[in-house]
C-alpha positions as MATLAB code, in Angstrom:
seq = 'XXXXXXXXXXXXXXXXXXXXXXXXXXXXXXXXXXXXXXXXXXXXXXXXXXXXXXXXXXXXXXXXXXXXXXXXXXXXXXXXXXXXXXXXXXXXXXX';
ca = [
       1.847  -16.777  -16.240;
       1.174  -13.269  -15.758;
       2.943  -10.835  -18.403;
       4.028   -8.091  -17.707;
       5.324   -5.506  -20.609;
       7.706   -2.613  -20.571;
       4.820   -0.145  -20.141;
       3.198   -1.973  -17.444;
       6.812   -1.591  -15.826;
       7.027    1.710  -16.447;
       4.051    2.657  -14.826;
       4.328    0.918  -11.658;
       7.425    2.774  -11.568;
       6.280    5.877  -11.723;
       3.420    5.296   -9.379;
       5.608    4.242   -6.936;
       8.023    7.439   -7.421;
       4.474    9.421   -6.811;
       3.788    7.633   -3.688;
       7.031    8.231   -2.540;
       6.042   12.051   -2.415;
       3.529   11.842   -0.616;
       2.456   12.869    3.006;
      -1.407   12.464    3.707;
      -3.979   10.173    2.658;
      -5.441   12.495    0.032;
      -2.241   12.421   -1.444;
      -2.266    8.858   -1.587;
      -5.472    7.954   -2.838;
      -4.731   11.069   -5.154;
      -2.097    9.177   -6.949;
      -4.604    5.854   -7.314;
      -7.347    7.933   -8.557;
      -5.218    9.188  -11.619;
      -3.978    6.013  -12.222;
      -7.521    4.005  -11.744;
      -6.613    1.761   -9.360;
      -9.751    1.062   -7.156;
      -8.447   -2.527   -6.088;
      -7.630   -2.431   -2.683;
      -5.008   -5.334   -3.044;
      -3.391   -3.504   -5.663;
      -3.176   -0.723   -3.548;
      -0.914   -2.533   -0.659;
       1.280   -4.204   -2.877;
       1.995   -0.706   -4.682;
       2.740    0.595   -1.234;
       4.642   -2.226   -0.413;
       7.133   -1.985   -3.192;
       7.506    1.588   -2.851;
       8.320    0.764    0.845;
      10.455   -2.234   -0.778;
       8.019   -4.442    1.907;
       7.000   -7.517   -0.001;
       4.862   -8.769    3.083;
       4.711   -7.859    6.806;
       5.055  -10.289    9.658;
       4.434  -10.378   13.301;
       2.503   -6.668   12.830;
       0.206   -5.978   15.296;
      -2.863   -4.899   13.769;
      -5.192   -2.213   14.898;
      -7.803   -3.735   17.338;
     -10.461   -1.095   16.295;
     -10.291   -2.625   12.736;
     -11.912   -5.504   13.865;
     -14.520   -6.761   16.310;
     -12.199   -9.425   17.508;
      -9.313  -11.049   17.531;
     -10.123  -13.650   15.087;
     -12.155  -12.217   12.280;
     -10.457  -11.878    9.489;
      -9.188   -8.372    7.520;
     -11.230   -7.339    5.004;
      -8.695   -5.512    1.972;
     -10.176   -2.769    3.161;
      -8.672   -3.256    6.201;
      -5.133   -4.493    5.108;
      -5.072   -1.614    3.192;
      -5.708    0.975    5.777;
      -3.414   -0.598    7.919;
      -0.517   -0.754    5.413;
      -1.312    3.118    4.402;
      -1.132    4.107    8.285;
       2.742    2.315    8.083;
       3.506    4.174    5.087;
       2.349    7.552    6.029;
       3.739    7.312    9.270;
       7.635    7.492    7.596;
       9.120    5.173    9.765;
       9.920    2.220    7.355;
      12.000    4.815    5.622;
      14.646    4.130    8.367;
      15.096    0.369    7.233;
      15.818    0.783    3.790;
];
């Protein structure tokens, strides 16, 4: 079991406050840089929870990320894709 201590809580929490300030990519990748976070799973599921998303269904998912319909996302890709939904502001309207 993973365990997780009141610093560790802390700073997700104030990641996630920084995120929530921010308008561009640089911005973004600003706020993992300080932090080290390199992980590109890491990265979604920080931008998740400061969108309060804990997974996205029935998303369509930009055809020029992949060569076809049934290859696979790379994190890379998940991660682009999720960024692109948070920068764009609209999930803000659902919570």
């Amino acid at each position: 079991m993973l365990s997780m201590t009141v610093d560790v809580i802390k700073k997700i929490g104030q990641i996630k406050e920084k995120l929530l300030g921010c308008l561009t990519e640089a911005a973004v990748e600003d706020v993992f840089r300080e932090s080290d976070i390199v992980d590109f799973r890491v990265k979604t599921m920080l931008l998740r929870q400061s969108m309060q998303v804990l997974e996205a269904y029935d998303v369509p998912i930009n055809q020029a990320s992949t060569s076809c319909s049934d290859t696979s996302l790379s994190d890379e890709d998940v991660y682009k894709e999720e960024l692109d939904f948070f920068l764009d502001g609209k999930w803000k309207e659902l919570v």
